[in-house]
C-alpha positions in Angstrom: 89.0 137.6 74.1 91.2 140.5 75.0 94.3 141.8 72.7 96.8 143.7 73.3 99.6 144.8 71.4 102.7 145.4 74.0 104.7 147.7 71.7 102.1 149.9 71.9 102.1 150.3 75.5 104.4 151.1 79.5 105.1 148.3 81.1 103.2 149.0 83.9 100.3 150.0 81.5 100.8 146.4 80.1 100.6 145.1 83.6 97.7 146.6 84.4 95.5 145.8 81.3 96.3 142.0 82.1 95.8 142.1 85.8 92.6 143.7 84.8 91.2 141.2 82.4 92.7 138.3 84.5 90.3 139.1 87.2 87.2 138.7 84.7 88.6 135.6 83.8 89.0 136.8 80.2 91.6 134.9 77.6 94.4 137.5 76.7 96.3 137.8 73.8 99.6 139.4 73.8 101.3 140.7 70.6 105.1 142.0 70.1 106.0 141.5 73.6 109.3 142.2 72.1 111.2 140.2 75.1 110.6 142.3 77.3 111.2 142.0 81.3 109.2 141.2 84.4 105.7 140.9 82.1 102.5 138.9 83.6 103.8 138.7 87.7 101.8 138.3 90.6 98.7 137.4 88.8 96.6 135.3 91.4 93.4 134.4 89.3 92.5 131.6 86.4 92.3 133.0 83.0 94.2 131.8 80.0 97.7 134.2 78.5 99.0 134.0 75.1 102.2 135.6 74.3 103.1 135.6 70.2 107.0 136.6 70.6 109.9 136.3 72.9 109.9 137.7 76.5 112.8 138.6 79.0 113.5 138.0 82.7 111.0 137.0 85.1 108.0 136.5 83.0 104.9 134.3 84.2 106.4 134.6 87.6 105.0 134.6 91.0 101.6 133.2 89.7 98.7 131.1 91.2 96.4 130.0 88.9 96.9 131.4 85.1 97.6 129.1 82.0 100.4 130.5 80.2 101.6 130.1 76.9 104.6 131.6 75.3 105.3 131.3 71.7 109.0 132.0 71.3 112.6 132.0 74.0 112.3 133.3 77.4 115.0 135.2 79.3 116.3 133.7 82.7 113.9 133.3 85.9 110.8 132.2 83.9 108.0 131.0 85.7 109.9 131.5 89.0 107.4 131.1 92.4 104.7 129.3 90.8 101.9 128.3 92.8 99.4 127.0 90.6 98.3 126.5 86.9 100.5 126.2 83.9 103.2 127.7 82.0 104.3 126.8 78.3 107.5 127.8 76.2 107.8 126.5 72.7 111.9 127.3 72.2 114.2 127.8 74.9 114.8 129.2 78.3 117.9 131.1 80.3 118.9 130.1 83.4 116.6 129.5 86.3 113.8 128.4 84.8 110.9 127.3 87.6 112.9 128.5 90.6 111.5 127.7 93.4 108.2 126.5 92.3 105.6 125.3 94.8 103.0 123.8 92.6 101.3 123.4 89.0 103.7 122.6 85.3 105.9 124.2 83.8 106.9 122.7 80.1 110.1 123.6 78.1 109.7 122.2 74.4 113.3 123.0 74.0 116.5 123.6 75.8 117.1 124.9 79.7 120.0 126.6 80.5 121.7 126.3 83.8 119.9 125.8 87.5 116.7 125.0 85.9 114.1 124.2 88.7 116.8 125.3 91.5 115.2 125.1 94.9 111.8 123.5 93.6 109.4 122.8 96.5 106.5 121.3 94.3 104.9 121.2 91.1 106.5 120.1 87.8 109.0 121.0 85.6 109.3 119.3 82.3 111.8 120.0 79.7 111.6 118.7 75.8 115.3 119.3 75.6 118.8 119.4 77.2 119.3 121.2 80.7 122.4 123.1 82.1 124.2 122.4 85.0 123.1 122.4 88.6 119.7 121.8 87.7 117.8 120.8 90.5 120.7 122.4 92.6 119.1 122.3 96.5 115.3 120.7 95.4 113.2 119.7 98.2 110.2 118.6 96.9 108.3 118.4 93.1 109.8 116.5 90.2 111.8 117.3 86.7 111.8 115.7 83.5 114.4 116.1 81.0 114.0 114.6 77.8 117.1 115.4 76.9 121.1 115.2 78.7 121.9 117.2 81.4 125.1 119.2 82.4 126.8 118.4 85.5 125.9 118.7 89.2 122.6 117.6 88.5 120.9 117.8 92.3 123.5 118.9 93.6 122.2 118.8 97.5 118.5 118.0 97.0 116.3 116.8 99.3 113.2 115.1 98.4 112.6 116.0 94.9 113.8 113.7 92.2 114.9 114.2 88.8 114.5 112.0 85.5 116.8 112.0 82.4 116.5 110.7 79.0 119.4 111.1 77.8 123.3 111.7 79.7 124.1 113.0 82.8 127.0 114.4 83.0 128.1 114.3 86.0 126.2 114.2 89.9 126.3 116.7 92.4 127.1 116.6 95.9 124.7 113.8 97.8 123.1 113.1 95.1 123.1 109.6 92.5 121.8 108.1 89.3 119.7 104.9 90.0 116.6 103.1 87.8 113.6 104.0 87.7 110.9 101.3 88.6 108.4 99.9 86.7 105.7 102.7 88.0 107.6 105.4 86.9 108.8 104.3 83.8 104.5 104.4 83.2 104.5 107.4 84.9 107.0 108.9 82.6 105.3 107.8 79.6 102.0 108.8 80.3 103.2 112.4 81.6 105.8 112.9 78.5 102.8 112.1 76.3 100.1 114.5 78.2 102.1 116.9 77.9 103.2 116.5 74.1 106.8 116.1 74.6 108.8 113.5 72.5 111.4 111.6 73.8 114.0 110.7 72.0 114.6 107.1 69.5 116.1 104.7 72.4 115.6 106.6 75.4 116.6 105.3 78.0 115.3 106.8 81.6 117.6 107.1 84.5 116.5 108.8 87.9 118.9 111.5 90.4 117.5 111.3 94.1 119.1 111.9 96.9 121.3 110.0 99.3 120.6 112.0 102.3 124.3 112.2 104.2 123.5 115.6 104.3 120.7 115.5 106.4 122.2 116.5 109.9 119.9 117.4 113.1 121.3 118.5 116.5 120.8 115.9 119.4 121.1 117.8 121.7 117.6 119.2 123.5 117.1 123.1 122.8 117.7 123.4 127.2 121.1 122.1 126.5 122.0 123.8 123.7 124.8 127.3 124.3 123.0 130.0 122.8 125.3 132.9 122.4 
């Protein structure tokens, strides 16, 4: 196991250590990360990373591969671009949590704040808690769990990806629209909520946001026909 105590070094000298020891496939140990920005990006191998405290902006982002716990609140754009592996926060996280995310979980044991899981293309995002508004705003593939209500615009112009609520939604966004869930889901949802040691609420009762695909608009026309100016 490898410690290291981030008050006691640079960012970049922080960086480097994990980067490092990620490559060895070494667990890591973070102390007083002290919610600081942009900490364990771009890190492409499997190795487990354990941060005791709060971080900023941007952390776990960009990865493919690591399992990443984070013992406290995370600042806006965690776990953004994630390919692969896992990513855990115990409280809550800012805005854009799991943008764009192509693959592997992220969990949220408490709240999300607004456009959580914006633009997802994959993966899962889970989240113990309540969500802000727009989440899920433009989602094309991947799913989201929310234990929890949900503000308003809730897939607001998705795609393909679909979104399930235990609690209320406020409101819908543009193309998008609150149906059942089916009998495979509803398993689905159990089995999942319970893997991934979430608890869902006394009398929940699941709902699903998909799309309704008016937006989805192609040109007739052949290319050869087509004025290109």
């Amino acid at each position: 196991m490898v410690k290291l105590d981030a008050s006691k070094l640079s960012l970049r000298e922080l960086n480097t250590s994990l980067k490092k020891a990620c490559v060895l496939g070494e667990e890591i140990h973070i102390a007083n990360p002290g919610a600081r920005h942009n900490m364990a990006v771009c890190i492409l191998s499997k190795c487990r990373i354990t941060f005791d405290g709060s971080v900023g902006y941007y952390c776990a982002s960009m990865l493919d591969g690591p399992d990443v716990l984070v013992n406290g609140n995370a600042g806006w754009g965690f776990a953004e671009h994630l390919y692969s592996g896992t990513v855990r926060l115990t409280q809550n996280a800012s805005l854009a949590v799991a943008a764009s995310i192509k693959g592997g979980e992220v969990v949220i044991e408490g709240d999300a704040g607004a456009r959580a899981g914006i633009g997802i293309k994959g993966g899962l995002l889970a989240i113990g808690g309540n969500a802000g508004y727009l989440t899920g705003f433009i989602a094309q593939k991947g799913r989201i769990i929310i234990c929890g209500n949900v503000g308003d615009a809730v897939g607001d112009s998705m795609y393909e990806s679909l979104i399930y609520v235990g609690g209320k939604v406020a409101s819908v966004g543009t193309d998008s629209r609150v149906t059942d869930v089916t009998a495979d889901e509803t398993k689905w949802l159990g089995e999942t909520t319970e893997r991934l040691k979430l608890k869902t609420r006394k009398g929940t009762s699941w709902k699903k946001v998909e799309s309704m695909k008016t937006l989805y608009h192609f040109d007739k026309l052949k290319l050869k026909d087509r004025h290109v100016v």
